[in-house]
TORGULO-852760 format. One record per atom (N, C-alpha, C, CB): x negated, y, z negated; residue number from 1; residue in three letters; atom name. Coordinates in nm, 3 decimals, always signed. Atoms other than C-alpha are relative to their C-alpha. Glycine has a CB too. Layout:
N
((X; Y; Z); NUM; ALA; CA)
...
***
This chain:
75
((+0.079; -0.104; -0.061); 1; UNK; N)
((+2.764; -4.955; +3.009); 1; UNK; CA)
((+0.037; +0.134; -0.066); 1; UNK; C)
((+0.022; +0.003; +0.154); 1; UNK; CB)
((-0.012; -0.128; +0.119); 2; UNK; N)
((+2.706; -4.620; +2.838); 2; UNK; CA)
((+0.038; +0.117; +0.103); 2; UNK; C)
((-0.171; +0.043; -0.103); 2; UNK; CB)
((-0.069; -0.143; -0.111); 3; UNK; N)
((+2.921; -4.291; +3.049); 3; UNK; CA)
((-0.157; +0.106; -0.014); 3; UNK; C)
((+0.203; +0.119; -0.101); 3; UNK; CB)
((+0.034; -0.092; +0.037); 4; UNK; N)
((+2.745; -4.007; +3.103); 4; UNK; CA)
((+0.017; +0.087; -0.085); 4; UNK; C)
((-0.003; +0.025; +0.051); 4; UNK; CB)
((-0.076; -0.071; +0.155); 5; UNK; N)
((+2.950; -3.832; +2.863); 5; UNK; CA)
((-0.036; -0.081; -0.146); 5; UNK; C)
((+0.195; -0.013; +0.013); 5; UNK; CB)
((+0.048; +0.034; +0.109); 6; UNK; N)
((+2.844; -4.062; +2.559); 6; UNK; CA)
((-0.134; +0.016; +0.037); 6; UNK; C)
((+0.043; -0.125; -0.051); 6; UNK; CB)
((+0.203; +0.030; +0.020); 7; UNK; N)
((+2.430; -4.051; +2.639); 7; UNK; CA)
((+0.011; +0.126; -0.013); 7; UNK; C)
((-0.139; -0.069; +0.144); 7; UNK; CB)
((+0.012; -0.148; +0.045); 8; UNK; N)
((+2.479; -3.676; +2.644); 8; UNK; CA)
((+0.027; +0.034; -0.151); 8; UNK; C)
((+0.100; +0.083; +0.082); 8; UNK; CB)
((+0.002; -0.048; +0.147); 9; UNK; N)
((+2.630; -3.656; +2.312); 9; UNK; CA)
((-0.084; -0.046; -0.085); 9; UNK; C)
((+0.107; -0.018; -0.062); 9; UNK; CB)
((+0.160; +0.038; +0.067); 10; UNK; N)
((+2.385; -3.879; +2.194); 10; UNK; CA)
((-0.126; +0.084; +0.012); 10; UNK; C)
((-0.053; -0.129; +0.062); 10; UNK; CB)
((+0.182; -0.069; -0.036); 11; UNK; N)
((+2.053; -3.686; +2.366); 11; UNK; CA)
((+0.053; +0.132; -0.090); 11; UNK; C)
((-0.068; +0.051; +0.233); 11; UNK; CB)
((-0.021; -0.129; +0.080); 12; UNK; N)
((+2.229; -3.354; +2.187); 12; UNK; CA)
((+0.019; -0.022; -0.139); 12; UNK; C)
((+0.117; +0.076; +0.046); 12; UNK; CB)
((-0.073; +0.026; +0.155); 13; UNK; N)
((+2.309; -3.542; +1.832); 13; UNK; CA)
((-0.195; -0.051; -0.089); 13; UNK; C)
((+0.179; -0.200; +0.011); 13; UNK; CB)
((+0.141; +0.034; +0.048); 14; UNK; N)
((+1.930; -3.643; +1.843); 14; UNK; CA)
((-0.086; +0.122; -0.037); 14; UNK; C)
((-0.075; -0.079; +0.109); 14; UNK; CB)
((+0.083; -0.086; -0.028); 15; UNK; N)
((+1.801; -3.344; +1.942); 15; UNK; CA)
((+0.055; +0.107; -0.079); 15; UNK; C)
((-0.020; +0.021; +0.137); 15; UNK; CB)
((-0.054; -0.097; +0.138); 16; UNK; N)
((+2.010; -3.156; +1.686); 16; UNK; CA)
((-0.073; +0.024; -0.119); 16; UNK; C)
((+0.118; -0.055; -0.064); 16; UNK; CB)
((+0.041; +0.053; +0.136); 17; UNK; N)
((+1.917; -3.377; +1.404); 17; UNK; CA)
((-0.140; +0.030; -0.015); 17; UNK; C)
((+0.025; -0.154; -0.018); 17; UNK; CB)
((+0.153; +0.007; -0.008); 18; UNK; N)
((+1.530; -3.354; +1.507); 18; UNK; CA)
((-0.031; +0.162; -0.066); 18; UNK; C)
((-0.066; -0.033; +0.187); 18; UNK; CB)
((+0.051; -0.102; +0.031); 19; UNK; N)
((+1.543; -2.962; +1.526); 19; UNK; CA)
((+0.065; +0.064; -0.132); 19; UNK; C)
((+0.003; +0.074; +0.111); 19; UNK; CB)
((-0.101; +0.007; +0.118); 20; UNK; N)
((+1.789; -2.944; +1.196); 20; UNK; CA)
((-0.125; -0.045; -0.107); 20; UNK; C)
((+0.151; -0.129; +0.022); 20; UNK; CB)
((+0.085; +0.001; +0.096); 21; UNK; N)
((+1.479; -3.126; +1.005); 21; UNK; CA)
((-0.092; +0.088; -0.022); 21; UNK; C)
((-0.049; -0.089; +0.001); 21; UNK; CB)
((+0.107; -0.063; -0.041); 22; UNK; N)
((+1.228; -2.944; +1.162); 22; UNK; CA)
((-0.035; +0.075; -0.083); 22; UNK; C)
((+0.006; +0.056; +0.101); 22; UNK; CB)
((-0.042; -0.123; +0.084); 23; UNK; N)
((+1.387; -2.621; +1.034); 23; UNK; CA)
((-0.077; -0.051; -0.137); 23; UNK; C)
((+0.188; +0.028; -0.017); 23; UNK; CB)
((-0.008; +0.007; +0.160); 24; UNK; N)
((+1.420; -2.755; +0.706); 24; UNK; CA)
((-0.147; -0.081; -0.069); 24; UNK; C)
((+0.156; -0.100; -0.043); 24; UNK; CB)
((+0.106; +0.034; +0.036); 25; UNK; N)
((+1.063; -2.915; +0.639); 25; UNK; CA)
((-0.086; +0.180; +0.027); 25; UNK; C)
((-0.046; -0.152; +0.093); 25; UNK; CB)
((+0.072; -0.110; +0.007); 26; UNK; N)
((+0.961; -2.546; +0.752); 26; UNK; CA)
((+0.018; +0.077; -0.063); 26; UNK; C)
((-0.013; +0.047; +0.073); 26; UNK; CB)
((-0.060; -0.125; +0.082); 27; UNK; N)
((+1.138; -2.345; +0.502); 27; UNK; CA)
((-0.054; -0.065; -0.146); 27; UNK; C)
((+0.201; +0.029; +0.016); 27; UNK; CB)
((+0.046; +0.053; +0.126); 28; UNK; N)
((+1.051; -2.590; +0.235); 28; UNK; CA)
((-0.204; +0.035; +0.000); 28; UNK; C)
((+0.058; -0.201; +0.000); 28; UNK; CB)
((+0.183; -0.009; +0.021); 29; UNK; N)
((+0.659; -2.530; +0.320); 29; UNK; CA)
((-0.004; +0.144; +0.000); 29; UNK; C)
((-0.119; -0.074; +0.141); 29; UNK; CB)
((+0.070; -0.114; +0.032); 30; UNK; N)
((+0.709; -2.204; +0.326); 30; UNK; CA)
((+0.058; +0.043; -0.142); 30; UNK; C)
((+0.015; +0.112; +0.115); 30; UNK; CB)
((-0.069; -0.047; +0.146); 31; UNK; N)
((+0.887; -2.140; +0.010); 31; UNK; CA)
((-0.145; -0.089; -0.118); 31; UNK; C)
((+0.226; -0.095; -0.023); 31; UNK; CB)
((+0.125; +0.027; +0.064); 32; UNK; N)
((+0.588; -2.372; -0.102); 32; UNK; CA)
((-0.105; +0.057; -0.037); 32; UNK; C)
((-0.040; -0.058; +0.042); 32; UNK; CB)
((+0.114; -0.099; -0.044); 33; UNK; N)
((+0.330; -2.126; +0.028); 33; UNK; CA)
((+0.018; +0.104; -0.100); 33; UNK; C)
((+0.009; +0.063; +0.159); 33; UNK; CB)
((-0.011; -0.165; +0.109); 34; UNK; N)
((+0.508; -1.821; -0.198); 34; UNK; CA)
((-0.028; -0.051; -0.141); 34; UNK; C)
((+0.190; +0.095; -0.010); 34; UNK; CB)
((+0.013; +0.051; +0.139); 35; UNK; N)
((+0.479; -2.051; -0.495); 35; UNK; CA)
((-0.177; +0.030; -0.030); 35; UNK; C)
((+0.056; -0.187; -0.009); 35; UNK; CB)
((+0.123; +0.034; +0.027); 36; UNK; N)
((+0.129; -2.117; -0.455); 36; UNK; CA)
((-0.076; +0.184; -0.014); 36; UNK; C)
((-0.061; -0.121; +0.141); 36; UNK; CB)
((+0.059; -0.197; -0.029); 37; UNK; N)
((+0.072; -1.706; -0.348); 37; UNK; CA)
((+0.026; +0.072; -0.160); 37; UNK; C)
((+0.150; +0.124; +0.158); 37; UNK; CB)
((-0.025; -0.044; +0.097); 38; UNK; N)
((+0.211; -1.634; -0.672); 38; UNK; CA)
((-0.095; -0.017; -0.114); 38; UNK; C)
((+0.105; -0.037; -0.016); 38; UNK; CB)
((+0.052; +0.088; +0.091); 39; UNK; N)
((+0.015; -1.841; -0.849); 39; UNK; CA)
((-0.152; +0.055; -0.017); 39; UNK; C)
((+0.015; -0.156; +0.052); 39; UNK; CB)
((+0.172; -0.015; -0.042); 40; UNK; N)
((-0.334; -1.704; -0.725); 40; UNK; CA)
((-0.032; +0.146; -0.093); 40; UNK; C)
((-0.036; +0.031; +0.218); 40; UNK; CB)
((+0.051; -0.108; +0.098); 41; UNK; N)
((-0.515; -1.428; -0.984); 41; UNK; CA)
((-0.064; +0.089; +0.107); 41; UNK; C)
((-0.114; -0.055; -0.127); 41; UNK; CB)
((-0.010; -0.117; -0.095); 42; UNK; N)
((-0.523; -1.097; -0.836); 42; UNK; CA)
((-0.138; +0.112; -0.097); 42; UNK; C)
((+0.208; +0.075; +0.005); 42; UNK; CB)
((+0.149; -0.062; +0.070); 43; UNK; N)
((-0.867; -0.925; -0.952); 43; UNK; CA)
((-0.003; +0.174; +0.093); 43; UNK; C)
((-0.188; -0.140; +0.059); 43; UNK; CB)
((-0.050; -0.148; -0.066); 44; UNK; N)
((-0.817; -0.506; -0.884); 44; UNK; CA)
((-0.183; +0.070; -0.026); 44; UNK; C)
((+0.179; +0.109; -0.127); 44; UNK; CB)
((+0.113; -0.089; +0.017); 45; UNK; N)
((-1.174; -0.377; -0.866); 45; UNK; CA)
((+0.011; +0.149; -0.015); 45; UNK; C)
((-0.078; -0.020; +0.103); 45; UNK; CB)
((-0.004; -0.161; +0.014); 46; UNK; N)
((-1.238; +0.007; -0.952); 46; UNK; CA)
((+0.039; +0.073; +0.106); 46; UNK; C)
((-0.123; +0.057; -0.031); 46; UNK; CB)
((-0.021; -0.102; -0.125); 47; UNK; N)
((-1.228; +0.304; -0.718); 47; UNK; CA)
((-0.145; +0.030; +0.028); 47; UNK; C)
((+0.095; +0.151; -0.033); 47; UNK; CB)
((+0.127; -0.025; -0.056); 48; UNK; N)
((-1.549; +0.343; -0.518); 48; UNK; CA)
((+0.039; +0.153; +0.119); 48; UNK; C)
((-0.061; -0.169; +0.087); 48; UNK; CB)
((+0.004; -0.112; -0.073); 49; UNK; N)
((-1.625; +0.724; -0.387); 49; UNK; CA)
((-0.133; -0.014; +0.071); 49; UNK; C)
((+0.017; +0.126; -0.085); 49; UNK; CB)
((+0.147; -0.002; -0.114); 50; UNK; N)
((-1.865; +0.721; -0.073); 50; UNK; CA)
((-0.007; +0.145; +0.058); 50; UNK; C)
((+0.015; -0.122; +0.156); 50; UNK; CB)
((+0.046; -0.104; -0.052); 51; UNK; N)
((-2.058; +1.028; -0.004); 51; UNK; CA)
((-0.116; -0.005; +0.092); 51; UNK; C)
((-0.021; +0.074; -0.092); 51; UNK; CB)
((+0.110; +0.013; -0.105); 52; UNK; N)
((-2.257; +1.070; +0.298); 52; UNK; CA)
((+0.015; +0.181; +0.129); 52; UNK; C)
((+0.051; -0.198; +0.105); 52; UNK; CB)
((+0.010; -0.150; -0.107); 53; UNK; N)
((-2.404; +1.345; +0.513); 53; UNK; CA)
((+0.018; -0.065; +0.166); 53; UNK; C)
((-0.203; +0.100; -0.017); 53; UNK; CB)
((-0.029; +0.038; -0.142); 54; UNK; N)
((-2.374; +1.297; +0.935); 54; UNK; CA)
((-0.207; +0.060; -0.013); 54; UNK; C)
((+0.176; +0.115; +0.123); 54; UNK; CB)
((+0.160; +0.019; -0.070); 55; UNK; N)
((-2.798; +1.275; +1.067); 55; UNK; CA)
((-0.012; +0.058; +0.114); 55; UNK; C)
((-0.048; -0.143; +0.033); 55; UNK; CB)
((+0.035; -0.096; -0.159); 56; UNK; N)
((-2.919; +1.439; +1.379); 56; UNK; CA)
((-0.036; -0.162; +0.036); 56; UNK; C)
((-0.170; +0.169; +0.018); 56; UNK; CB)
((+0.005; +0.104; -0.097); 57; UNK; N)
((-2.925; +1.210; +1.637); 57; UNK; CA)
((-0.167; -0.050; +0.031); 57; UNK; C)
((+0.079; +0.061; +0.138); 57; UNK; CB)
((+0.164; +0.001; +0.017); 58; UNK; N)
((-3.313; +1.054; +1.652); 58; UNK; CA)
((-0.046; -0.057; +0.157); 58; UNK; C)
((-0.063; -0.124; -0.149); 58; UNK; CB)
((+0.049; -0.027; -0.119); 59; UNK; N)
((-3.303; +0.971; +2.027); 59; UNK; CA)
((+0.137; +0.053; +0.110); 59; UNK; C)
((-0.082; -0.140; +0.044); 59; UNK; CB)
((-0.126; -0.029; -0.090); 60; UNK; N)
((-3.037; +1.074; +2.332); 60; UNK; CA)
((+0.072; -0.089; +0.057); 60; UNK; C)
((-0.023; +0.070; +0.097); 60; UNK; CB)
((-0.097; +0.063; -0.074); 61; UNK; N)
((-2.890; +0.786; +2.377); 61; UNK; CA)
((+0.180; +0.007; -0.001); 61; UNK; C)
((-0.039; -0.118; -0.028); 61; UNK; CB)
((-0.160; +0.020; -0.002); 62; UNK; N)
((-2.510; +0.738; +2.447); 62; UNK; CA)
((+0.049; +0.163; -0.044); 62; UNK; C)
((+0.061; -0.140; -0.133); 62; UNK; CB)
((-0.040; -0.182; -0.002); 63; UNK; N)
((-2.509; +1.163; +2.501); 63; UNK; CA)
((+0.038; +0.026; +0.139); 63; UNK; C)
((-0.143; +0.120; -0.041); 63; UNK; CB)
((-0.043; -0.040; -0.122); 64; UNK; N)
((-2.355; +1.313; +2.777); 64; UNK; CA)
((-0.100; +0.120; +0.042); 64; UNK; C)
((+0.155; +0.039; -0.007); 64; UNK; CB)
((+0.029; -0.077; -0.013); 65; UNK; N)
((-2.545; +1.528; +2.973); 65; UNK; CA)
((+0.013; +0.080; +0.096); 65; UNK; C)
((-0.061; -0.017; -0.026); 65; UNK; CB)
((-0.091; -0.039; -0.122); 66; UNK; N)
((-2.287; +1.719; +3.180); 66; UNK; CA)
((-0.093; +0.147; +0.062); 66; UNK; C)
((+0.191; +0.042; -0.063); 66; UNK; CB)
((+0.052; -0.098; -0.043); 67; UNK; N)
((-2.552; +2.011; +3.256); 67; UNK; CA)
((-0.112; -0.067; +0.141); 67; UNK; C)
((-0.066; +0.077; -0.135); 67; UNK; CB)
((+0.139; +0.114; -0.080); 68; UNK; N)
((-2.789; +1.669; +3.443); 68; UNK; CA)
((+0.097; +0.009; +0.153); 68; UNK; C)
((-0.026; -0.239; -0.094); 68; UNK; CB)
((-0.054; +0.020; -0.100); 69; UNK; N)
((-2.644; +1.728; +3.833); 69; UNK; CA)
((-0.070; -0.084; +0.108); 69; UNK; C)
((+0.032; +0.109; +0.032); 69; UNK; CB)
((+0.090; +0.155; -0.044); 70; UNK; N)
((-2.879; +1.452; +3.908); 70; UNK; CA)
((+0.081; -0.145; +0.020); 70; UNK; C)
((-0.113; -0.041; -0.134); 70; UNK; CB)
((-0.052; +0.177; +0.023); 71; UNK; N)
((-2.669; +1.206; +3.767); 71; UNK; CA)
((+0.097; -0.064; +0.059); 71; UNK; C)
((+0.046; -0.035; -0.127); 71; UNK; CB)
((-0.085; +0.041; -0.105); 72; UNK; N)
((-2.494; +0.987; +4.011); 72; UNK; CA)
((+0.168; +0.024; -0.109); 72; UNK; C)
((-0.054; -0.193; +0.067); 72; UNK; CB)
((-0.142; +0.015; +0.036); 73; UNK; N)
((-2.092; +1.009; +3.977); 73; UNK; CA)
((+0.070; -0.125; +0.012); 73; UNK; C)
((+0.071; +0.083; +0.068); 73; UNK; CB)
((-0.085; +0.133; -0.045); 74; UNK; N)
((-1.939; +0.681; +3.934); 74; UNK; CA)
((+0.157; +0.021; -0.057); 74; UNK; C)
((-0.076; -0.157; -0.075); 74; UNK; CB)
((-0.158; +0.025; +0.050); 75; UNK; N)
((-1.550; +0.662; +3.966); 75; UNK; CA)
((+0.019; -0.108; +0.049); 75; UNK; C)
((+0.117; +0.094; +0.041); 75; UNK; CB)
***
């Protein structure tokens, strides 16, 4: 019959080993990932200058019209 004291060191020698690979299958995929990042052609397009004027507004929506004492108050 197995003590409590040996199934414990066992459930902790498993559960070591499990998160011990884990790690280490995750460091290897990511060290994979920088290989492949390296690898990828990096294309630098020019410099684009955008000029634009601001428009008058062509109807009133989404304007405040704090002079309107019509307009219900919602708080």
């Amino acid at each position: 019959m197995i003590s409590r004291l040996t199934l414990s060191a066992v459930i902790f020698a498993i559960i070591g080993t499990a998160s011990l690979a884990f790690a280490a299958s995750a460091h290897q995929a990511a060290v994979a990932s920088q290989v492949a990042a390296k690898q990828v052609r990096v294309v630098q397009l020019e410099r684009v200058v955008i000029v634009g004027k601001r428009l008058a507004p062509a109807t009133g929506v989404a304007q405040t019209d704090a002079a309107d004492t019509s307009a219900p108050r919602v708080q």
